[in-house]
NUSEMI-431080 format. One line per field, with one value per residue (C-alpha): chain; x, y, z. Coordinates in pm, 1 decimal. Layout:
N
c: A,... .
xx: X,... .
yy: Y,... .
zz: Z,... .
END
This chain:
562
c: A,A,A,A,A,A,A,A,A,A,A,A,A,A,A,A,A,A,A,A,A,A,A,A,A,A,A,A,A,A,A,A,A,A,A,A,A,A,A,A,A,A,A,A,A,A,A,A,A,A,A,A,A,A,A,A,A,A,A,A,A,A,A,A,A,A,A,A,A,A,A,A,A,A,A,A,A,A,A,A,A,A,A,A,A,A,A,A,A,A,A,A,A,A,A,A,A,A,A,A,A,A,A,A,A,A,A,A,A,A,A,A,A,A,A,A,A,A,A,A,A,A,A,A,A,A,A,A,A,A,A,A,A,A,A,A,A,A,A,A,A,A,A,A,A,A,A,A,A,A,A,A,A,A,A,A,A,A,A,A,A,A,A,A,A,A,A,A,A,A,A,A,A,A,A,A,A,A,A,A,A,A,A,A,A,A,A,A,A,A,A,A,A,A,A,A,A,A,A,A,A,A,A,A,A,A,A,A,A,A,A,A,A,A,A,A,A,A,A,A,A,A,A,A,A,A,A,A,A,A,A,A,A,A,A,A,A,A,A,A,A,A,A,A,A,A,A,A,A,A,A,A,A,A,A,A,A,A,A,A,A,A,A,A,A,A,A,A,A,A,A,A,A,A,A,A,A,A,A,A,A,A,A,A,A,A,A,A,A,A,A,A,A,A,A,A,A,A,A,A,A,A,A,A,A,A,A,A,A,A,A,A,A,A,A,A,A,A,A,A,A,A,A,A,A,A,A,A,A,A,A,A,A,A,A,A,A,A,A,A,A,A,A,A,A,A,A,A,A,A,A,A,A,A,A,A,A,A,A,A,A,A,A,A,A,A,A,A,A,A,A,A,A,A,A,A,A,A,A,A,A,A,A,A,A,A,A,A,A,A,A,A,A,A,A,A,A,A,A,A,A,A,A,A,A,A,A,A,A,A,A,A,A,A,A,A,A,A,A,A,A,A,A,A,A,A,A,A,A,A,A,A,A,A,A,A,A,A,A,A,A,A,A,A,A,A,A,A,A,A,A,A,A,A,A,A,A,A,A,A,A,A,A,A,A,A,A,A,A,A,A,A,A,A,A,A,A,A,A,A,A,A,A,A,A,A,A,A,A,A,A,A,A,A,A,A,A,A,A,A,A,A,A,A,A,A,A,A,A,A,A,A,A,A,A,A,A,A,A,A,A,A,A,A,A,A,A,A,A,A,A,A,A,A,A,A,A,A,A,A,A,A,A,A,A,A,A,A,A,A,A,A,A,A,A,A,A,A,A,A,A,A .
xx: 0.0,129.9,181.8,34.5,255.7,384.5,469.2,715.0,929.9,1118.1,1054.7,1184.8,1544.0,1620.3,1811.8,1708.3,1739.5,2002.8,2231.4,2578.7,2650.6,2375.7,2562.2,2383.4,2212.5,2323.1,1988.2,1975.7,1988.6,1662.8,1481.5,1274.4,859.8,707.6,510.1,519.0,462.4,278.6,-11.3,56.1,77.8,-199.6,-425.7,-539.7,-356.1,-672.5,-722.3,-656.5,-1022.2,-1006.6,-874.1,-1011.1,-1262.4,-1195.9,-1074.4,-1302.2,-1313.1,-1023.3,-1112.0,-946.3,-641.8,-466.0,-134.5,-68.9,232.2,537.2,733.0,1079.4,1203.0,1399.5,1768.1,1713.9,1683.0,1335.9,1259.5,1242.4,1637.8,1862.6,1977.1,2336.7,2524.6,2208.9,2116.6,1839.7,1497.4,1397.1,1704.9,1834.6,2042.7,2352.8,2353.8,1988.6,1779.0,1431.8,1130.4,949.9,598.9,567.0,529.6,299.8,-11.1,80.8,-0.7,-305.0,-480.6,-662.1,-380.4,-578.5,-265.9,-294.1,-292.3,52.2,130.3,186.5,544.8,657.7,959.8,921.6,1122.0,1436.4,1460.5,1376.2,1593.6,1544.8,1229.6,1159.9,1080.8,1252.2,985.9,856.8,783.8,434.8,241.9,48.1,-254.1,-442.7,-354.6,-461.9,-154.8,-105.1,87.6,419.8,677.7,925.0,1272.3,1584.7,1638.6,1919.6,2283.8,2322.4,2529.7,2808.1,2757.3,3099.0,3022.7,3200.6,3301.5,3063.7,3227.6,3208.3,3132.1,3328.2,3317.2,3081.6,2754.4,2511.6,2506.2,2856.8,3008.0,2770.2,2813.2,3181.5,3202.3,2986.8,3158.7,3502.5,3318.5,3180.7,3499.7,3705.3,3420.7,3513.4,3906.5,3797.3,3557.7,3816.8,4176.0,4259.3,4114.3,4042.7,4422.9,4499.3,4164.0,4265.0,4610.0,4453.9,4149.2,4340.2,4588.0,4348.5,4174.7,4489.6,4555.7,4202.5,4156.4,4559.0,4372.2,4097.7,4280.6,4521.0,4198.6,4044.1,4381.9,4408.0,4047.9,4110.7,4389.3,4204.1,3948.0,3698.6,3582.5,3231.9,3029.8,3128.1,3525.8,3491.8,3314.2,3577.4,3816.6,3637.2,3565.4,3990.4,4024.7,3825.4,3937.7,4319.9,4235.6,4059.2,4368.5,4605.4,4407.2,4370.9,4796.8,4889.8,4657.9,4738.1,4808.6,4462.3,4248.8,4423.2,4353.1,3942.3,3899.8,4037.8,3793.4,3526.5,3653.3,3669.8,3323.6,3167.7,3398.8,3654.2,3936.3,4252.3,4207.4,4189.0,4469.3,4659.0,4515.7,4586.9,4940.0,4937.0,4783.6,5095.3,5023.3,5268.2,5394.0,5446.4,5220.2,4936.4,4585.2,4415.5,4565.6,4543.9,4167.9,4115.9,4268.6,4098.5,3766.0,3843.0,3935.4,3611.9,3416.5,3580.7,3523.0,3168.8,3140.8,3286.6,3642.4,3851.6,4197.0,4165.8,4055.2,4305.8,4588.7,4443.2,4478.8,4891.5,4922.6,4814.7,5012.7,5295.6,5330.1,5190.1,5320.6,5296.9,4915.1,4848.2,4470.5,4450.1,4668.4,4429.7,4158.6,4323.1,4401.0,4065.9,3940.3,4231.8,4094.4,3749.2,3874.6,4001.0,3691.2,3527.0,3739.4,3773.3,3403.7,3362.8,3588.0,3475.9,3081.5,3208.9,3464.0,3800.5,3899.6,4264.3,4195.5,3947.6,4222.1,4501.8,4221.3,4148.7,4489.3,4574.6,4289.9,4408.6,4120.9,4285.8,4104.4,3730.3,3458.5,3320.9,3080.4,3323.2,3575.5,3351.6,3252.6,3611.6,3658.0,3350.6,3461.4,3792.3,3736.5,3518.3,3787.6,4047.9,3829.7,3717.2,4115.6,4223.3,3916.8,4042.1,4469.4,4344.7,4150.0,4433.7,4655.5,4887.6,4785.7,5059.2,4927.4,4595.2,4723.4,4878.4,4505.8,4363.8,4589.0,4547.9,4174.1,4150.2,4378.0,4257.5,3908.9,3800.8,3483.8,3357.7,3167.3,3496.8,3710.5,3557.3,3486.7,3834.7,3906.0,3719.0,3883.1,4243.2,4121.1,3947.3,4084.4,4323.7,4457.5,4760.6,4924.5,5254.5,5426.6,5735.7,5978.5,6035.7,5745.0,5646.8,5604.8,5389.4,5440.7,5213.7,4837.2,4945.3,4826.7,5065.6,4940.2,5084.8,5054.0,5054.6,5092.2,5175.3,5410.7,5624.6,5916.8,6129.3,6393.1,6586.3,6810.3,6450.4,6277.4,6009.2,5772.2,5557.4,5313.0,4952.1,4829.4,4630.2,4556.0,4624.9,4601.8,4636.5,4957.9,4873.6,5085.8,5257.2,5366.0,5122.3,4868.1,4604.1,4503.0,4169.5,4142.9,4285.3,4269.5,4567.0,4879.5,5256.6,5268.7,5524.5,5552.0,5556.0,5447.3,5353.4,5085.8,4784.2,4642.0,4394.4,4195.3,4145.9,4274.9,4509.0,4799.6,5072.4,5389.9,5558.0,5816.6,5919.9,6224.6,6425.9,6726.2,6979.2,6792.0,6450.4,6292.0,6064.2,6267.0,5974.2,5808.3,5602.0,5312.4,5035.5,4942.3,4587.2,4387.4,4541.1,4605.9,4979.5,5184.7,5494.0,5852.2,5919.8,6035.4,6291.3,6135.6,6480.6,6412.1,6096.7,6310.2,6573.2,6245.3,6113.8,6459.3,6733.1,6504.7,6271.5,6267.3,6008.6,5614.1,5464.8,5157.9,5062.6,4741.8,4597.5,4256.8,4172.2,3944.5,4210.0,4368.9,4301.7,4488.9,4679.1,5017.2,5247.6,5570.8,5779.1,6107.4,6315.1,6578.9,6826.6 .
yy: 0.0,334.5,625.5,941.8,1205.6,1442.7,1762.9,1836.6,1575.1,1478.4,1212.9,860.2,801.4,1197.4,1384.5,1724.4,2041.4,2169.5,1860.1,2027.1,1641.3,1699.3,1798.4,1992.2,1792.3,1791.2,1827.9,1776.8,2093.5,2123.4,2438.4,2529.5,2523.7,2838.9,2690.2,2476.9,2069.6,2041.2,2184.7,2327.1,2103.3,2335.5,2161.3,1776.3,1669.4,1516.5,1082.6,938.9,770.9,421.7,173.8,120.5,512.7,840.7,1095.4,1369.5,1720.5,1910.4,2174.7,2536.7,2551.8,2878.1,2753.6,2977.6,3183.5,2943.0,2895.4,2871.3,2495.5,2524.2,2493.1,2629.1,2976.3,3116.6,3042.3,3384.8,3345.5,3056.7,2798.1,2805.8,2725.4,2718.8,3022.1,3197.2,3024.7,3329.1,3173.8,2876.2,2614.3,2634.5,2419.0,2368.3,2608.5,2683.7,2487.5,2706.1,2670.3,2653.9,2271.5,2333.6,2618.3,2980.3,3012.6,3207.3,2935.7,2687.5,2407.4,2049.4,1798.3,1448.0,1154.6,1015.1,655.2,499.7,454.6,752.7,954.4,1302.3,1399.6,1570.3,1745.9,2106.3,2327.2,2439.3,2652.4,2702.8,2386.6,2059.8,1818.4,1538.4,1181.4,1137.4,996.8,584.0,671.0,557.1,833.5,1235.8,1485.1,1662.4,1950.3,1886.3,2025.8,1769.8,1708.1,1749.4,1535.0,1254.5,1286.8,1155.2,893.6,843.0,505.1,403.5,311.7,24.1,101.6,-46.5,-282.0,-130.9,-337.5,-638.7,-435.1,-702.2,-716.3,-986.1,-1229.8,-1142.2,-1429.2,-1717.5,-1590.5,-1594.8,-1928.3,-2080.1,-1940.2,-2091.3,-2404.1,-2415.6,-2324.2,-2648.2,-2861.5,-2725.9,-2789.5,-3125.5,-3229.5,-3107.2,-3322.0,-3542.8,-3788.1,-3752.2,-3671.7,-3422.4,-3241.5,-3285.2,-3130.2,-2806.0,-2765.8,-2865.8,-2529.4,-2299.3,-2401.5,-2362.7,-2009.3,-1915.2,-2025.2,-1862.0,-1552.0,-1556.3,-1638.2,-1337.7,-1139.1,-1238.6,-1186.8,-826.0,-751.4,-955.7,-699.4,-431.3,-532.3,-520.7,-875.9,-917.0,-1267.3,-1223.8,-1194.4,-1484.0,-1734.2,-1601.3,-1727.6,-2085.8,-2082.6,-2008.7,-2308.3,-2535.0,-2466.1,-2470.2,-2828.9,-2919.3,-2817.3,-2941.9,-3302.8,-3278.3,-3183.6,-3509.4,-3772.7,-3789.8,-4193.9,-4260.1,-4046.4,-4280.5,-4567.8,-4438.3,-4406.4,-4708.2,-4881.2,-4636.4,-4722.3,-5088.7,-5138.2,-4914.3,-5178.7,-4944.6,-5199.9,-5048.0,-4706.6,-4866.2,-5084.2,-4750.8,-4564.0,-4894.5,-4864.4,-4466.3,-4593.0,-4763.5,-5147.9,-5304.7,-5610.8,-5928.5,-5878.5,-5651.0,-5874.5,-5556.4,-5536.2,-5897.8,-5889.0,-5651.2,-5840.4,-6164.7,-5929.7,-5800.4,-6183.6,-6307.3,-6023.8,-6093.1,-6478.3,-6422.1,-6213.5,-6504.0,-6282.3,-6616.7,-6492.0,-6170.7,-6317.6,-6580.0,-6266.7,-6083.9,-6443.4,-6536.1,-6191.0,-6239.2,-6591.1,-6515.2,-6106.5,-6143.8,-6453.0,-6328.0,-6243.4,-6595.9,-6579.4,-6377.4,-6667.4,-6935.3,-6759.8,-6684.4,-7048.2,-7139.3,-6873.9,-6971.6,-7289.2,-7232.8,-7014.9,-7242.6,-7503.7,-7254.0,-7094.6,-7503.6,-7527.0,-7240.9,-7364.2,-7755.1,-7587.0,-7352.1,-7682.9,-7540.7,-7877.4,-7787.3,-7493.7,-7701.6,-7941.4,-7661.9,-7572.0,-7847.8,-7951.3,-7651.0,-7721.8,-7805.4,-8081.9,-8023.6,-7643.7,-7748.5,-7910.4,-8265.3,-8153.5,-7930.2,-8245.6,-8471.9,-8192.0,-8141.8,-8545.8,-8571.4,-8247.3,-8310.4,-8672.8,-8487.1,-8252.6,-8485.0,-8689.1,-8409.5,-8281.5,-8629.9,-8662.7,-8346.2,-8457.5,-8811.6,-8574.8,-8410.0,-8645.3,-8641.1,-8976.9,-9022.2,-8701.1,-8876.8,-9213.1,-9066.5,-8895.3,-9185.8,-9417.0,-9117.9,-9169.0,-9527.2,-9500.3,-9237.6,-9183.6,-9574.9,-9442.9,-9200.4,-9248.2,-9062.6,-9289.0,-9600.2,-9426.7,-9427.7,-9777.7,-9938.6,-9730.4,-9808.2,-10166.9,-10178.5,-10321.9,-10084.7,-10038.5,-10081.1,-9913.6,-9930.2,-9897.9,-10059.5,-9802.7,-9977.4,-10088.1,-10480.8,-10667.0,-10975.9,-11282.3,-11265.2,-11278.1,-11274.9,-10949.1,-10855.2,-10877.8,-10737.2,-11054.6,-11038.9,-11323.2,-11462.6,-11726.4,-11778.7,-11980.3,-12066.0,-12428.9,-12355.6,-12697.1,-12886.9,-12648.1,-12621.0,-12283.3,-12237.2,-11997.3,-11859.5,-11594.2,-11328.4,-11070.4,-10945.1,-10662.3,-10562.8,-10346.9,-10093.0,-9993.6,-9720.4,-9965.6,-9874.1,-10095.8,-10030.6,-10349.2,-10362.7,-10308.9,-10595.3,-10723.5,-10524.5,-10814.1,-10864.0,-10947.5,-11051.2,-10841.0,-11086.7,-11004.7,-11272.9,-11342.7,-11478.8,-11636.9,-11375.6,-11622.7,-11894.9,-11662.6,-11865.6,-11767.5,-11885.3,-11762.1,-11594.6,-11352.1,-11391.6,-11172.2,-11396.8,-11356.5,-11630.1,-11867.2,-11863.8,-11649.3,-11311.7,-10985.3,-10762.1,-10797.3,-10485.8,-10464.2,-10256.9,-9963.5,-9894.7,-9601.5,-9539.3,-9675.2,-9816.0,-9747.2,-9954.1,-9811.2,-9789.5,-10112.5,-10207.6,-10422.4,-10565.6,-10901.2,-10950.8,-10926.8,-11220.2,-11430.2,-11432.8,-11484.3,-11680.2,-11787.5,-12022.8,-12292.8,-12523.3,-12537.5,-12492.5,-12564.6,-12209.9,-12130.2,-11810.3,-11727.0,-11440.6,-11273.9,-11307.4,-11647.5,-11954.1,-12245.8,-12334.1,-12475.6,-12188.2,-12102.9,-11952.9,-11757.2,-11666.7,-11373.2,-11277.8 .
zz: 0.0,-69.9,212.5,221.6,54.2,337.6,244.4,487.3,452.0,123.1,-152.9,10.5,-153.4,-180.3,40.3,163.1,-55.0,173.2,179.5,128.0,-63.0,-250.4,-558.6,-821.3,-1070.7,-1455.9,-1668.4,-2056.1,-2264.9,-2426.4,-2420.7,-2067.1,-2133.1,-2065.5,-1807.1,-1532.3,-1633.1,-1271.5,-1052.6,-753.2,-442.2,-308.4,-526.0,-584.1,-883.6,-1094.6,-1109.4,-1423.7,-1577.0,-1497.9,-1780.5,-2124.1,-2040.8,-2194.5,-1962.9,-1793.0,-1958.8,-1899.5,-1642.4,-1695.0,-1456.9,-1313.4,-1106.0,-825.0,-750.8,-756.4,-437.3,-402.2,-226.8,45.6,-95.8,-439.8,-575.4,-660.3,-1014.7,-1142.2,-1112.6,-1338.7,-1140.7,-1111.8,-1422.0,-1626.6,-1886.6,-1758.4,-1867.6,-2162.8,-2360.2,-2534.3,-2380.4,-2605.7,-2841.6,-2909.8,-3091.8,-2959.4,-3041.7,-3312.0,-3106.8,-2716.9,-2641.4,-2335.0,-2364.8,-2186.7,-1834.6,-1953.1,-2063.4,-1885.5,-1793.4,-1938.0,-1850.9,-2035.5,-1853.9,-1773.9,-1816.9,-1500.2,-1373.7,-1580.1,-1479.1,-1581.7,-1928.3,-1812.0,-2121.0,-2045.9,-1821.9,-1476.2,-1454.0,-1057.9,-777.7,-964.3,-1109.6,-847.9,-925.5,-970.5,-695.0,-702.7,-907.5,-584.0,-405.0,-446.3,-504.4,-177.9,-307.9,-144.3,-327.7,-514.5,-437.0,-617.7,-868.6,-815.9,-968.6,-1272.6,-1309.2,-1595.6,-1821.7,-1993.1,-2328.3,-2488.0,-2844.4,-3094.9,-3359.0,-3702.6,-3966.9,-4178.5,-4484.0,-4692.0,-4697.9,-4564.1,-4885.0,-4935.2,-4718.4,-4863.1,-5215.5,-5217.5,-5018.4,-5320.8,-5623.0,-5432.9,-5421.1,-5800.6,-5902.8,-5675.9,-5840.2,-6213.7,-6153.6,-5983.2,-6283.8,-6545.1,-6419.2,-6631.4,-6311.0,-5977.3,-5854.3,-6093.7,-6059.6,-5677.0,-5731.4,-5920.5,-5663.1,-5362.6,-5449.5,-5582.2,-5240.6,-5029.3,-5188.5,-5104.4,-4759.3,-4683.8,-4831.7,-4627.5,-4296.3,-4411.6,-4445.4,-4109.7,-3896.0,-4052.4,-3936.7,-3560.5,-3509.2,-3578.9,-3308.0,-3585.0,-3496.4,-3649.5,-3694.7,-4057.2,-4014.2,-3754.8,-4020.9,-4312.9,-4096.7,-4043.3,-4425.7,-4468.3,-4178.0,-4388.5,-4733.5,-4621.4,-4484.6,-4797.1,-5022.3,-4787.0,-4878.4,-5222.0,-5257.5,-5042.0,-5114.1,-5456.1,-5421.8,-5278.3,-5509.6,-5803.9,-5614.0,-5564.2,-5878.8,-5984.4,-5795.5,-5928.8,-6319.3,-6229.7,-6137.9,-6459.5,-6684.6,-6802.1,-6754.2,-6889.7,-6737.1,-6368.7,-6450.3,-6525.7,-6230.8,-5988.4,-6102.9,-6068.7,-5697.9,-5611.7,-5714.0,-5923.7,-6019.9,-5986.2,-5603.8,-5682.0,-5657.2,-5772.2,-6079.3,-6146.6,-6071.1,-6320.4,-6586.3,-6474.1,-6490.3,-6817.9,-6949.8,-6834.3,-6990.0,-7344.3,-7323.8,-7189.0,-7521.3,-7747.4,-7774.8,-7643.0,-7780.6,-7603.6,-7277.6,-7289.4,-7335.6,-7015.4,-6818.1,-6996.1,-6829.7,-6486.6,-6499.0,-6600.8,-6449.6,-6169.6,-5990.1,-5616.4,-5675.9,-5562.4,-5562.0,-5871.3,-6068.6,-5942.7,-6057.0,-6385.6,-6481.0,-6399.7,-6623.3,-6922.0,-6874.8,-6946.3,-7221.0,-7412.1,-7395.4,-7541.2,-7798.7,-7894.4,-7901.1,-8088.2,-8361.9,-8362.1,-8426.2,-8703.6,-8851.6,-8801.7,-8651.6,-8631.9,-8443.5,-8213.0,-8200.5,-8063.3,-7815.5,-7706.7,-7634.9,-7410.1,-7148.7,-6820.7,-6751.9,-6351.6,-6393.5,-6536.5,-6345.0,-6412.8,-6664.9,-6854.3,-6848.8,-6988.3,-7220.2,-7329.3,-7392.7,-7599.1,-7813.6,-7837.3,-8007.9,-8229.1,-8357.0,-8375.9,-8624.6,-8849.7,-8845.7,-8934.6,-9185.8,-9363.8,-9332.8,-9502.9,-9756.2,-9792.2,-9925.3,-9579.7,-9503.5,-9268.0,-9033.2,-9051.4,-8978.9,-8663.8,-8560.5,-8587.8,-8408.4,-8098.5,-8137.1,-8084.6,-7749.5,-7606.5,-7722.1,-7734.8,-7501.2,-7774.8,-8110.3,-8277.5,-8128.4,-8249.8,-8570.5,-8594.7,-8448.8,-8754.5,-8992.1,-8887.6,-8982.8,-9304.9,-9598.3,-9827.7,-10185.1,-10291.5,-10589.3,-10770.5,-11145.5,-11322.7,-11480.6,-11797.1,-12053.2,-11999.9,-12364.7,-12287.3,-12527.4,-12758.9,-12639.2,-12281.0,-12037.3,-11735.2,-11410.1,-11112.7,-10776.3,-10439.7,-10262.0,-9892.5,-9767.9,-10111.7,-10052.8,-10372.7,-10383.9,-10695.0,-10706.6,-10598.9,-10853.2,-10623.8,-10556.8,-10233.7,-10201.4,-10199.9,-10453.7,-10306.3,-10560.5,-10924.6,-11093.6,-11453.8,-11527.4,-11738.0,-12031.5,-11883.9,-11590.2,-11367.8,-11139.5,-10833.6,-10675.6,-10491.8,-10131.2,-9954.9,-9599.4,-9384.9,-9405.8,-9499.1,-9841.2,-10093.2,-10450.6,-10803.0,-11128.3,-11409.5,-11721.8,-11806.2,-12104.3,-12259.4,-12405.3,-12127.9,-11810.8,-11670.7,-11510.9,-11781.2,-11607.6,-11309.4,-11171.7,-10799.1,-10699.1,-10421.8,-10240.5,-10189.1,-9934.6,-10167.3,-10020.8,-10161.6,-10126.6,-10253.7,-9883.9,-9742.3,-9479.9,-9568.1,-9367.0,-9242.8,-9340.0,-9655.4,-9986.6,-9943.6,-10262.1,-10336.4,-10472.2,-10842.3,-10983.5,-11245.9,-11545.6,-11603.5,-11465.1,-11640.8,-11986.3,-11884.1,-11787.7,-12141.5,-12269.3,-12043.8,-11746.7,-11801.2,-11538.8,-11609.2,-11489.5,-11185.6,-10969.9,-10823.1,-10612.8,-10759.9,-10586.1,-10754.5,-10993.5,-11281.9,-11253.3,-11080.1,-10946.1,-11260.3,-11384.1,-11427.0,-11548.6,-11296.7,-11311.3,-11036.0,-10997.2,-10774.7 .
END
């Protein structure tokens, strides 16, 4: 609850008017109203209207005669060290129209907001403004005390500004960015664009740090100059990181290059990284990658170059050479497939034969068997086709070894063992007595006793030698044979005479064993002997068997040469 206002005693908190430590107070210089801002204690200062009602009508209001306050001089007189009130504190220039109405004219104050401290902007005019009293209570008219000494408030210097504007900071921070993403995106790869960002960042953030220590000694410290400096921090960390980890960025992208397929370019970048031969399983993974991505897309010679590599380069890349011979392996099933399906059997054939059945599953091994007797039979097909009967003979032979289990293989079993031709020609022209035809014999088991006269033998075969010397007999069963040559009777087809080439024990010295698989063809021979047998060796007549299609088992004449 407030107290009642008593007049003789001063405001609580102010000391008396006379209080030699009351020091004069220090007013603002504003120009003094013409009037006083206050009734007169003598008279009830009016009640506000209560809240949210317009006040009362303003009544007309004559002041009475001002009284001096005990300590200070009447007010017709300045207060010390204040101009008197007719004139202008110095320094401010009058208002142009009175701010309070003349003393003449009924006094209608406004309403003052509660809590109010009088404006201390008007000089000294007479008794020193009071505080106004709790609305609750009606003015008494005691005259106000002086007011308090006013006290002195340092004040701290205010920081003047960065010198950029509020969008400057952001703005600048993103064009440095765009422009560490451009040098980034436009290296040659990732490392060099690293090297060119990481010092135009370096330079940037140095400048800004430069920037931000020139303002922080200048005690111009400002929000702004505090985040230029973090953004200089940042940016000198960021080019710091692009300069030394060159080595790593090769290596990232690398591993970014490897995985979009771009094979030789991480290879390069790997190597850039630091991984080099013979011990670096990344670069051998890449080449095994690349291998199976060409033999997956029917390019076997390729893939087979990227797995020689890993092999042979890169020995100490233990799990990358496994792989790799795994991968050769397949390889070259199916570069051998390939070829067997489009009948390069020699190709299929050099496939083939550089599997390592150790590196294939079951399936593919039983795969390569089956395949492999199939090439082998068209390559040996083609060499007999070819006239190299020998290359053939030599196919087949493998074939019925090794392939027994496979339709090829037996293929080539009954082959080796069906009957052959046999082919031959004399160098000299053969004259026949007259109405006798050559014939060309082969024959098994001859044995010849000269002093006993006697001939042993079986005839096998004949053929008709032609008049250039030349004869082909008919396939005949694979054997040992023995060579003779003789005549038949063209008009009864008997066998009328015969030439058996012996050595000195009686036996046949124009011996051979046929070959399978081809026809066999015998050496030139010399007509020589069949000229003394007309002539100077004529022996007598013998019983010879002659089972063929030509003679039969006649009585022969039969001359014998050494």
């Amino acid at each position: 609850m407030s107290q009642p206002y008593d007049p003789n005693q001063p405001p609580s908190g102010y000391p008396p008017a006379n209080n030699p430590q009351n020091p004069q107070p220090q007013y603002p210089q504003n120009p003094a109203p013409s009037q006083p801002q206050y009734p007169a204690p003598s008279q009830p200062y009016p009640q506000p209207p209560p809240y949210g009602q317009p006040p009362a009508p303003s009544q007309p209001y004559t002041p009475p005669p001002a009284q001096p306050y005990p300590g200070y001089p009447p007010a017709s007189q300045p207060y010390p060290g204040y101009p008197p009130a007719s004139q202008p504190y110095p320094g401010y220039a009058p208002p142009s129209q009175p701010q309070y109405p003349p003393a003449s004219q009924p006094y209608a104050p406004t309403t003052p907001n509660y809590g109010d401290v009088p404006p201390g902007s008007q000089p000294y005019t007479g008794a020193p403004p009071q505080p106004w009293p709790a609305p609750s209570q009606p003015y008494t008219g005691a005259p106000s005390q002086g007011w308090p000494a006013p006290v002195a408030v340092a004040t701290e210097a205010r920081p003047t500004s960065s010198g950029l504007p509020g969008w400057g900071l952001p703005v600048a921070l993103g064009a440095v960015v765009l422009i560490l993403i451009a040098l980034f995106l436009t290296g040659s790869d990732w490392a060099a664009g690293g090297l060119h960002a990481g010092i135009l960042a370096a330079v940037a953030g140095l400048a800004a740090l430069t920037y931000a220590a020139v303002r922080a000694a200048g005690k111009q410290m400002t929000s702004q100059v505090i985040g230029l400096g973090l953004v200089g921090v940042i940016l000198v960390a960021l080019g710091g990181a692009g300069i030394a980890f060159q080595m790593p960025l090769h290596t990232a992208q690398a591993s970014s290059l490897e995985a979009q397929g771009q094979w030789q370019r991480a290879i390069d970048e790997y190597a850039l990284g630091g991984a080099t031969a013979p011990g670096s399983e990344d670069i051998a993974r890449i080449y095994n990658e690349w291998g199976e991505q060409e033999s997956g897309n029917g390019q076997y010679q390729a893939a087979i170059g990227n797995f020689d590599t890993v092999i042979t380069s890169y020995t100490a890349a233990t799990t990358g050479v496994a792989r790799a011979k795994k991968d050769e392996a397949s390889a070259y099933l199916g570069e051998g497939e390939q070829a067997l399906q489009s009948g390069d059997y020699t190709s299929a054939v050099q496939a083939f034969q550089k599997v390592t059945t150790s590196q294939l599953s079951a399936t593919d091994a039983s795969k390569l068997h089956t395949d492999y007797a199939k090439a082998l039979l068209g390559e040996g097909q083609a060499q007999l086709n070819g006239g190299s009967c020998q290359n053939a003979l030599t196919i087949y032979q493998q074939l019925a070894q090794q392939f027994a289990d496979t339709a090829s293989g037996q293929t080539a079993s009954t082959a080796l063992k069906a009957p052959q031709a046999v082919q031959g020609q004399f160098t000299g022209a053969i004259t026949p007595p007259s109405g006798d035809i050559p014939v060309a014999l082969l024959g098994q088991n001859f044995k010849v006793n000269v002093q006993a006269q006697t001939v042993k033998g079986t005839l096998i075969a004949a053929a008709l030698i032609q008049s250039d010397g030349t004869f082909t007999f008919k396939p005949v069963k694979l054997a040992t044979y023995d060579f003779l040559w003789g005549f038949v009777d063209s008009s009864t087809k008997q066998l009328v005479g015969v030439v058996i080439p012996i050595d000195s024990a009686g036996n046949p010295t124009l011996v051979f064993t046929m070959l399978p698989l081809c026809t066999n063809v015998l050496p030139a021979l010399d007509t020589g002997v069949h000229a003394r047998f007309l002539t100077q060796v004529h022996l007598g007549a013998f019983t010879v068997d002659a089972p063929t299609d030509l003679v039969s088992k006649a009585t022969v004449r039969v001359a014998f040469t050494r």
